[in-house]
N, C-alpha and C positions, 0 to 999 in steps of 0.2 A: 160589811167589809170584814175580811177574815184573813190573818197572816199563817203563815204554816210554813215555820222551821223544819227545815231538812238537813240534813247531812251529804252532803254530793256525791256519789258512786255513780263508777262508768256505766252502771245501768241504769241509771237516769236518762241517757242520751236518748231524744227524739222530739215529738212534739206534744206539750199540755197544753191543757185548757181548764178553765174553772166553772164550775157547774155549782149555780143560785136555785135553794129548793126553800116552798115553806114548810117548817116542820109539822108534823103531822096534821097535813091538808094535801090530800090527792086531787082534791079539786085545783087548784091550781098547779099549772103545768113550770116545770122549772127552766132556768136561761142557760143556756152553754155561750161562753166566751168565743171570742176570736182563739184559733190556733197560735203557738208561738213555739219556736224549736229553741229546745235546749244543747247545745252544744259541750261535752264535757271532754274537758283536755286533760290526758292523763299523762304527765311530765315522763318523755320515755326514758330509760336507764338499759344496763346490760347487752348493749352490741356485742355480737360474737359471730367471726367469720368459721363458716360452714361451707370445707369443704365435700359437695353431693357427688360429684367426679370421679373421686379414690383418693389414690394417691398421690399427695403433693410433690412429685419426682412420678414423670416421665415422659416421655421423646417426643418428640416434632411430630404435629400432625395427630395428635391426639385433641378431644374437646375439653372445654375447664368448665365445670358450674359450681357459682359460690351459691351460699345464702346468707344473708345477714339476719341474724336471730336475735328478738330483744324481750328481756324479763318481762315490762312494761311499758305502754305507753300508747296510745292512737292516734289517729291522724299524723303519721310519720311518712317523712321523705327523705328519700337516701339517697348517700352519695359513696362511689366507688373511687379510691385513693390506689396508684401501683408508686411503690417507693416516695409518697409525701404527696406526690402530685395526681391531679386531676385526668382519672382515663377519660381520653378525647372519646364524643360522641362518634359511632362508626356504626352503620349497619349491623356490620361484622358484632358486634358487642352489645347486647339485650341489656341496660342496666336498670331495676329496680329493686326488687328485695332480694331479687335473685339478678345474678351477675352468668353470662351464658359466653363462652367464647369458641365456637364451629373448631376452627383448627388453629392450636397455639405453635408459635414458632420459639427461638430459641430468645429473639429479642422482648419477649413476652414474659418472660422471666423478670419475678420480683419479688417487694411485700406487697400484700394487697390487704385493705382498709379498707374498712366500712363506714360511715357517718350516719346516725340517726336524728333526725333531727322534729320535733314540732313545736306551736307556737303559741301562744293565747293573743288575741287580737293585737295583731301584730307589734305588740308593747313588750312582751315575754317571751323568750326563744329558750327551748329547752334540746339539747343534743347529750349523743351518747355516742364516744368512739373505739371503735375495738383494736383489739390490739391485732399487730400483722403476721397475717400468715403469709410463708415463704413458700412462693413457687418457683420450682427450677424444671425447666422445660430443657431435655438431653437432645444434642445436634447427634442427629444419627450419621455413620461413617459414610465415606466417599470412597469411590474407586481408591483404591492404593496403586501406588507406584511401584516400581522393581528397578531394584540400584546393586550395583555388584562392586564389588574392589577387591584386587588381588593383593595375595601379601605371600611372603614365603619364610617356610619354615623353617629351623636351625638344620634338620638334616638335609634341606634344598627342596622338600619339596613344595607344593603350592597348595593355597585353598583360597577361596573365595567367601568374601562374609556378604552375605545375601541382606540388602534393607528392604522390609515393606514397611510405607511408608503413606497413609492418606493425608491429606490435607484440612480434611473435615473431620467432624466426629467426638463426643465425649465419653472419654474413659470411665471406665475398663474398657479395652477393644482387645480383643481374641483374634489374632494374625494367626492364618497358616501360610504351609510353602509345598506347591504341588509342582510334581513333572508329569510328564504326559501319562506317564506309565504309573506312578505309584505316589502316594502320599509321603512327602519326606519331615514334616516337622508340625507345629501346632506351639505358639506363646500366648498369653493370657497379660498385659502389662498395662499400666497407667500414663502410656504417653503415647502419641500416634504414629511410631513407628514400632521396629521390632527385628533383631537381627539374627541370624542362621548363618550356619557357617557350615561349606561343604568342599570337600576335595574339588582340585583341579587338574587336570595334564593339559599343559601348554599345546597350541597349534592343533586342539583337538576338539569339534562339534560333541558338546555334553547333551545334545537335544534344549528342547524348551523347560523357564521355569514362566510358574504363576504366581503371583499371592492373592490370596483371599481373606478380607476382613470381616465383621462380624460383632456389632453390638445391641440391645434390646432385639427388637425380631426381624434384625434387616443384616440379609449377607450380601455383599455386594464381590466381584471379582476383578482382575487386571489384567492385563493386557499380557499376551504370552512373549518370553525375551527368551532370544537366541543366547546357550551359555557356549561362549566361544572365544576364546583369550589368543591373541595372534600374538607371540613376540614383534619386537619391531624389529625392518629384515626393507632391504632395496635402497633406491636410489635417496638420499637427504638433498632435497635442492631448496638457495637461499638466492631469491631477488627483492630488488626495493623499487616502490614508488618516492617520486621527488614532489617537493613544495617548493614553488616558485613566489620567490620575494618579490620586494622593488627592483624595478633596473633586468627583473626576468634573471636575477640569480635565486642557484638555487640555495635556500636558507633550511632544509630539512630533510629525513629523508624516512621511509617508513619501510623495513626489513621484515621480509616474511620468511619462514623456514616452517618446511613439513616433508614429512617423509613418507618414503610410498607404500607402506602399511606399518600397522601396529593398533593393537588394541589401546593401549595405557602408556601412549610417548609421555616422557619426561627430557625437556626442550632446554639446552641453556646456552648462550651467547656471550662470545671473547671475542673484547678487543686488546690485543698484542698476547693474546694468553692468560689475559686476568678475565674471571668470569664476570657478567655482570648479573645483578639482581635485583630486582624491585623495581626501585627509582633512584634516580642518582642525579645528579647536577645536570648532564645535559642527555638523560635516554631514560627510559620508562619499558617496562617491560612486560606485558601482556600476553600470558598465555589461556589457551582454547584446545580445545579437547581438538581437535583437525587442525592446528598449527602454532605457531608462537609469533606473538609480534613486537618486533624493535623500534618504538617511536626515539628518533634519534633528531637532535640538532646541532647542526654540520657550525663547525669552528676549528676554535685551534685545538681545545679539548677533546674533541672526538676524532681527530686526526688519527689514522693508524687501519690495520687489518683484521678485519671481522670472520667468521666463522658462528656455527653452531654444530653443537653435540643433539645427538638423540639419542636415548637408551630408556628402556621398559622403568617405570614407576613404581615396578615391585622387585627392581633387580638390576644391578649400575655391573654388573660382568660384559655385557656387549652394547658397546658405543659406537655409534656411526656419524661421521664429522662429514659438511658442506664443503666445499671450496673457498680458499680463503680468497678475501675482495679488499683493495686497497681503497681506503676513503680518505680523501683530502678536500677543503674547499676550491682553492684553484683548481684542482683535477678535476672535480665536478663541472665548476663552472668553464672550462678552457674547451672550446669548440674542436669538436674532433675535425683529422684530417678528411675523413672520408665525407663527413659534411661538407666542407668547404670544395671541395674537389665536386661534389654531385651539384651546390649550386653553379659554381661556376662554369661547372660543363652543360647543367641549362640554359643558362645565360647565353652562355657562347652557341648553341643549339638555336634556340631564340634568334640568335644575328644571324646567322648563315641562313636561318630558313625565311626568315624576310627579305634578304638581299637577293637569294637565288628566287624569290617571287617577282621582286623588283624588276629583275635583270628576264628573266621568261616573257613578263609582262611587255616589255623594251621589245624584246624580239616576234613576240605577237602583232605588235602594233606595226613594227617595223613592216612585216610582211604583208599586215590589211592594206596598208597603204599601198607597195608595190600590186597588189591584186588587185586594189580599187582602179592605179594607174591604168594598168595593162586594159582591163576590163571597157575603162571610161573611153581608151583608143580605138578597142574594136568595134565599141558599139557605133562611134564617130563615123568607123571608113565601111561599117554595115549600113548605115543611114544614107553617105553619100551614095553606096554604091544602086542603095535602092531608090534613090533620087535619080540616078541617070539610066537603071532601068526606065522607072517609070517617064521619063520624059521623050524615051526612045521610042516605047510603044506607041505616044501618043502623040507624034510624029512636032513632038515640043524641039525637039537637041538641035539646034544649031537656025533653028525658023527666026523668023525677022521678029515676029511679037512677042517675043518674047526681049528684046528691048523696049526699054524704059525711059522716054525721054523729058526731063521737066527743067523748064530754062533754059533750053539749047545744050544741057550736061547728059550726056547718057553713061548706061550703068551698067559694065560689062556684066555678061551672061554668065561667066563664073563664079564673078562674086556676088550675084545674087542666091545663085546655085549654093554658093557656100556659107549664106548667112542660112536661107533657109535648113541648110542641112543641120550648123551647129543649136538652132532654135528646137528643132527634132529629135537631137540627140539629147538637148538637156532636158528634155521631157520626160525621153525614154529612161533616162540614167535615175532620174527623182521616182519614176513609178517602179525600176527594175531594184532600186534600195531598199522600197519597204517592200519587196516581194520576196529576195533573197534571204538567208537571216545566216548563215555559215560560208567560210573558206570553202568549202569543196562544191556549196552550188556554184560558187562566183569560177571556180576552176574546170567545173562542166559547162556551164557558158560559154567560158572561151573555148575549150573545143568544138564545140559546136559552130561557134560564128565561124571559127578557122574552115573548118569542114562547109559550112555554106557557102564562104568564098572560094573556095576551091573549083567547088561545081557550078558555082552559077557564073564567075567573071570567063571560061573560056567560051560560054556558049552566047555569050551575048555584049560580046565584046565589041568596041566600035574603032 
């Protein structure tokens, strides 16, 4: 048995074994042990983030690679901190010694931290933290906008201060200002807009402007704006929509006013001559680039006569006023004449056209009946007459057998003649109803029966 002190170095790590020889005897062969691995843990120290990338500043869309570098230490596992906190596992995000991010955004910005950490049988933890490095990932610009507002000068005349303006983007951003024709300006400024300022003459097509913005390696451009200032000029007209309370009074009313051209109206609203502004006790007052609007509620307070001015925003010289409107609550609410006059002339329309139905109806009926009567007579004395034809031909008219005698009562030839006839008639009259269906067959009818007795009673008369 044999002890052998060492001193432990990370080159020791692997596997030993212990090899039994006797000393000088080749004759016997010596024993080698079982393997056993040595494991040596070297307490890490000195994390330090490493940025492989460049530089710590710059723009969206770019890739990040960290590394975490340490003095000493093996068997280490690491861990990736942005601002204190733990980066979420992602695809998108490779993390081991090295930290890899495809394409960083702006919310990607931070400190970023590295943990080193290893263990000795899981009784001993040993870490090392670095200190953080700042990344700032730049929002590249967006389209800019183009905004214009007129002003005028002491000696009268006009210009125009030109805004371009994006909504995205970190500073420095490099704004220019183009016309179709030529380059008119170039700023360089620390906020996302940028203004220029250039002559104007009123009521007159200056052609198109552009703006173009411009920071790290992206130009982006906008949209081309007609420069063209119309004083305001035509007709000013002012109506109102109503709000209907309980009871269908009305409790509100909503005034509009606009005029029929102008670039830059500047809109304002009097009741009896005092202007109104803002908001006030019972009206509110909301202007829009295409009109202005009076939310007003009707009382004893807003009682009185309304109007509005219009005149240019860069210059109160030409005002053009609406028609003035008297506003009262009973006035509002009090039904006009012309209403009351159109219902009640429906109304009465209404009656008259029912009554003269009624009374049409009355005289239709009237007349079927006389054309049923008439009709129901001819067909009567059409039946008898063809009952004394036929009994003439058949040498029946006036013969003895044709008496009927039961009981010793007999039964004149007449009136048999005449039951049979009316029995024949009402046969004819129930089949010739449902065959007729109008006044004018039932009035060809009877010409025609008339016209057969005509011709048939002289020739076969008895």
């Amino acid at each position: 048995m044999a002890n052998f002190p060492l001193f432990i170095t990370a080159s020791y790590e692997g596997y030993m074994v212990c090899v039994a020889s006797v000393q000088n005897n080749t004759v016997i062969q010596p024993t080698v042990s079982e393997r056993h691995h040595l494991r040596v843990v070297d307490p890490v120290n000195g994390a330090e983030v490493v940025v492989q990338s460049g530089s710590v500043e710059f723009y969206e869309g770019k890739p990040l690679s960290l590394r975490c570098n340490i003095t000493k230490g093996n068997h280490v596992s690491y861990q990736w901190l942005v601002d204190g906190k733990p980066l979420p596992l992602s695809p998108l995000h490779n993390q081991t010694q090295e930290l890899f991010i495809d394409s960083m955004v702006p919310q990607d910005s931070g400190e970023y931290t590295c943990v080193a950490t290893n263990q000795l049988n899981f009784t001993k933890i040993y870490s090392s933290r670095s200190t953080a490095k700042v990344i700032k990932v730049k929002e590249l610009v967006s389209e800019p906008d183009l905004l214009f507002l007129v002003l005028k000068e002491r000696d009268g005349t006009y210009f125009a201060l030109v805004t371009c303006q994006s909504l995205k983007g970190t500073p420095p951003i490099t704004f220019s200002l183009y016309s179709r024709s030529e380059f008119i300006s170039t700023e360089t400024v620390d906020e996302r807009f940028a203004r220029f300022s250039i002559p104007v003459v009123l009521d007159l097509h200056m052609g198109f402007l552009q703006c173009q913005a411009e920071n790290g390696d992206r130009v982006v451009y906008g949209q081309w704006t007609a420069m063209h200032v119309v004083s305001v000029g035509g007709a000013v007209t002012m109506h109102y929509d109503t709000d209907v309370g309980e009871n269908f009074s009305i409790v509100g009313l909503r005034f509009y006013c606009s005029v029929e051209r102008g670039t830059f109206p500047q809109y304002r609203w009097f009741l009896n001559g005092t202007v109104l502004e803002g908001r006030g006790d019972f009206y509110w007052v909301e202007n829009q680039p295409e009109q202005s609007i009076l939310l007003l509620s009707v009382g004893r307070s807003s009682a009185g006569t309304y109007h509005c001015d219009v005149s240019n925003s860069f210059d109160g010289t030409t005002v053009i006023s609406s028609e003035e409107r008297y506003i009262d609550k009973e006035v509002l609410n009090h039904l006009p004449t012309m209403v009351v006059a159109v219902v009640f002339g429906c109304f009465l329309f209404l009656v008259t056209l029912v009554t003269t139905c009624c009374f049409i109806g009355l005289l239709y009926r009237k007349r079927q009946c006389l054309v049923e009567k008439s009709t129901l007579d001819l067909k009567l004395g059409l039946e008898m007459h063809n009952i004394m034809v036929s009994d003439e031909d058949e040498g029946f008219l006036g013969h003895p057998c044709i008496m009927v005698a039961e009981d010793d009562n007999e039964v004149d030839e007449e009136e048999y003649m005449e039951d049979e006839g009316m029995v024949r008639a009402a046969r004819i009259i129930d089949s010739d109803q449902e065959e007729v269906e109008s006044t004018d067959e039932w009035l060809q009818l009877q010409q025609e029966l008339k016209k057969t007795l005509e011709d048939e009673i002289p020739e076969k008369s008895f």
